[in-house]
C-alpha positions as CSV (number, residue, x, y, z in Angstrom):
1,X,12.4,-34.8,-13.8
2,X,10.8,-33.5,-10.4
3,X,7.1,-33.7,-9.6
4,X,7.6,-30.0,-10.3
5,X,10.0,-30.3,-13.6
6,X,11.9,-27.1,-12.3
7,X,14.9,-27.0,-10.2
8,X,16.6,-24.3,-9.6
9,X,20.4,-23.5,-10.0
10,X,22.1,-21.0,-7.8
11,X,25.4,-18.9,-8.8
12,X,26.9,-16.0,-6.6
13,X,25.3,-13.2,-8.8
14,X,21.9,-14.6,-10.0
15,X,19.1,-17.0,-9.9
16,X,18.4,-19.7,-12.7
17,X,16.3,-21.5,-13.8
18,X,16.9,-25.5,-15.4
19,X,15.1,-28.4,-15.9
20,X,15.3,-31.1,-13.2
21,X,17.7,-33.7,-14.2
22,X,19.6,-31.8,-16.8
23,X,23.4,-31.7,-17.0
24,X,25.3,-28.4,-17.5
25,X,26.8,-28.7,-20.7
26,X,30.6,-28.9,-20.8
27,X,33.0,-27.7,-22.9
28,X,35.4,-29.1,-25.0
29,X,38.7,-29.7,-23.3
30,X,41.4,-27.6,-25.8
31,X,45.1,-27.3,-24.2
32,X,46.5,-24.7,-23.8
33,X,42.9,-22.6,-24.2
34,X,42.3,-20.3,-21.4
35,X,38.4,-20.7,-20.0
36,X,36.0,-18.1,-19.6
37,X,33.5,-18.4,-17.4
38,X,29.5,-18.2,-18.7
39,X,27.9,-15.4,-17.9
40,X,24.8,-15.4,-15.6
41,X,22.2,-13.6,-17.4
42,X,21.5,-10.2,-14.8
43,X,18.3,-10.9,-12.9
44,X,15.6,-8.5,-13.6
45,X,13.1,-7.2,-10.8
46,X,9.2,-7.7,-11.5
47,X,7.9,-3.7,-12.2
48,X,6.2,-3.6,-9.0
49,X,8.2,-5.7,-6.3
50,X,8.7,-4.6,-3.7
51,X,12.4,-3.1,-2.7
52,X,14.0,-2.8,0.5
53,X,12.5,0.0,1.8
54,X,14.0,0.5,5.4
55,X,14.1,4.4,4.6
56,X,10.8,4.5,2.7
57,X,8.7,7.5,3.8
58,X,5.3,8.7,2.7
59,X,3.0,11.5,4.2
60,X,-1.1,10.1,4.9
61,X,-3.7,13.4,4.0
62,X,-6.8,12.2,6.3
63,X,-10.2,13.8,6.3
64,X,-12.6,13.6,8.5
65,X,-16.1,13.5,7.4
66,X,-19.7,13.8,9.3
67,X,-22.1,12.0,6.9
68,X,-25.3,13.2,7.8
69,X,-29.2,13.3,6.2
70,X,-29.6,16.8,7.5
71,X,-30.2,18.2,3.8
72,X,-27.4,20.9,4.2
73,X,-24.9,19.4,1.1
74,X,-21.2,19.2,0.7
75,X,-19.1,21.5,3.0
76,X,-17.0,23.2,0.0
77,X,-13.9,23.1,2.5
78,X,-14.0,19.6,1.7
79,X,-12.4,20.3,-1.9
80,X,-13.3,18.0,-4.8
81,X,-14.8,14.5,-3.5
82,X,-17.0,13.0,-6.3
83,X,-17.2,9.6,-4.2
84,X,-19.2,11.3,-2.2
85,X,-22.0,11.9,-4.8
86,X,-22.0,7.9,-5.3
87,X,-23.2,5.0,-3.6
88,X,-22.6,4.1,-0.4
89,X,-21.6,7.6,0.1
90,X,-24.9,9.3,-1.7
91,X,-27.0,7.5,0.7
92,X,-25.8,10.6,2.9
93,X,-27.1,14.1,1.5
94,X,-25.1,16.7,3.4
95,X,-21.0,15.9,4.5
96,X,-19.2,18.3,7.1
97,X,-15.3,18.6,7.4
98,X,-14.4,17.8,11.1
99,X,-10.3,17.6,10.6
100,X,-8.0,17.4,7.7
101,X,-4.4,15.8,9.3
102,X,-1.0,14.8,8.0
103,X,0.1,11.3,9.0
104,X,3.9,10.9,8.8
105,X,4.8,7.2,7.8
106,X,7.7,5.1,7.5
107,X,8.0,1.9,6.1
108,X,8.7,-0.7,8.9
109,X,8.1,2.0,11.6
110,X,5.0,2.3,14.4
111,X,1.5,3.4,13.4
112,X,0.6,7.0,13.2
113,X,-2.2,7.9,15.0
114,X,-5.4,10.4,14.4
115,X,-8.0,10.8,17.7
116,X,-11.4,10.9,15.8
117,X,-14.3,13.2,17.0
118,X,-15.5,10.6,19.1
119,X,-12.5,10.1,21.0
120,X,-11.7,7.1,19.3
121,X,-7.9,6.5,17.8
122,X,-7.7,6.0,13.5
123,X,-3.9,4.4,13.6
124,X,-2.0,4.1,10.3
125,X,0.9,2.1,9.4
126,X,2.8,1.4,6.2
127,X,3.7,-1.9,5.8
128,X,5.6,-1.6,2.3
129,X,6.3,0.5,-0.7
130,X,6.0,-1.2,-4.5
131,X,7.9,1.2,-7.0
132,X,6.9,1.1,-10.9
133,X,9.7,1.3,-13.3
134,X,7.0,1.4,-15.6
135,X,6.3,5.3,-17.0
136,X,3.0,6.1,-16.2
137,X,2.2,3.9,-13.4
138,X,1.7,4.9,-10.0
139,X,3.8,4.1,-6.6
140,X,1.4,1.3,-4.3
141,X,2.1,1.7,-0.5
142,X,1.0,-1.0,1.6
143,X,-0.8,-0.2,4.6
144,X,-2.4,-1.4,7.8
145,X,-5.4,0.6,9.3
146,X,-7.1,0.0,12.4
147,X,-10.0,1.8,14.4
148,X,-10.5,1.7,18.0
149,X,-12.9,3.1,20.0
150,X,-12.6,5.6,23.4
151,X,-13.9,2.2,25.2
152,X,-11.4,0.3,24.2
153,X,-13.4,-1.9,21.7
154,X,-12.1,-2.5,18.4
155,X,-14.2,-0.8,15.3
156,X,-11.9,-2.2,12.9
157,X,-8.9,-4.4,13.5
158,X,-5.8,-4.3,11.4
159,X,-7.2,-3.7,7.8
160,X,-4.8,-4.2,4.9
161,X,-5.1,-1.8,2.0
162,X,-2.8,-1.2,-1.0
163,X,-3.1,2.1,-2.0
164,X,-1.8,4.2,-5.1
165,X,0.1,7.2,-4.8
166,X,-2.4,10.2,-4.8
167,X,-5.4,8.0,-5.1
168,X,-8.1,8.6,-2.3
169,X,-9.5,5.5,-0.5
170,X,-12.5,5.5,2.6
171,X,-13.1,3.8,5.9
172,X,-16.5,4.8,6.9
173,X,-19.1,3.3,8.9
174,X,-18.6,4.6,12.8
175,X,-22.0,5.9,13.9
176,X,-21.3,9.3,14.9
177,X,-24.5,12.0,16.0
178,X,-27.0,11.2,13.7
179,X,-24.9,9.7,11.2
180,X,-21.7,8.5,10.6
181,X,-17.9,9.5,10.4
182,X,-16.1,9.0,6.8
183,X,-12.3,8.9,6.7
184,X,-11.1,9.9,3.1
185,X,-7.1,8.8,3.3
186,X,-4.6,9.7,0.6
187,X,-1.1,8.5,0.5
188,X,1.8,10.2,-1.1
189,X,5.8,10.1,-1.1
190,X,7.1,12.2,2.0
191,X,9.5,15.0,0.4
């Protein structure tokens, strides 16, 4: 055996897996007996691995949000946002919709981009798409995110983020007149 105790055995239509060392068994020679081959057991794909997704496409919802202390509440053009009501977010009292944008994505392809309020650029890219064949679970997109600013500095460099389908995630933290600006993202499959 290997340091390992694995090796592996390749055939044209799948991948096995023997222990280092071992001999294939043969069969009995019988004249006259025609051979049939063994079949390679088919191999299956892990629930979430990722395929090849050259013509993946998903649409990014992006909301932009003024966190302030100004005491004036949720903007109900917002829509329903209970992170905000929660820490870190609740350490703001009032939140004002600046822009609601579509991102269109494809896997593989260049970054979307958003200017922000501040003349700064939110880009977007996805990176990779993990489809469950598992009822009930959700479609993951992987995802590269980056901020920079109108000078030219970088807020946030490339930030990876896997992300469910329909599932809201935030990048917040710019400071913005008086307080800050909140980016509420939300991936789905492009129809």
């Amino acid at each position: 055996m290997t340091a390992l105790g694995v090796g592996l055995l390749f055939s044209s239509s799948a991948l096995a897996q023997r222990p280092a060392g071992s001999q294939r068994a043969q069969a009995p020679s019988t004249a006259g007996a025609q051979r049939t081959p063994p079949q390679a057991r088919p191999r299956r794909a892990h629930p979430l691995q990722t395929k090849n997704t050259r013509a993946q496409q998903a649409v990014a919802e992006v909301v932009v949000l003024h966190g302030t202390n100004d005491g004036k509440g949720i903007d109900p053009s917002i829509g329903k946002l209970p992170q905000l009501k929660q820490p870190p977010f609740s350490s703001y009292d009032s939140y004002q919709l600046l822009k609601r944008s579509e991102l269109s994505l494809k896997d593989g392809g260049a970054a979307a981009t958003l200017t922000l309020p501040d003349k700064g650029r939110f880009k977007l890219a996805l990176s990779g798409v993990q489809a469950s064949k598992k009822h009930g679970r959700k479609t993951r997109y992987k995802l590269r995110a980056s901020i920079v600013k109108a000078d030219g500095k970088t807020f946030l460099p490339n930030m990876n983020v896997n992300a469910r389908a329909g599932d809201i995630f935030f990048i917040a933290g710019q400071k913005y007149k008086g307080g800050i600006l909140v980016l509420g993202i939300r991936v789905r499959p492009k129809k």
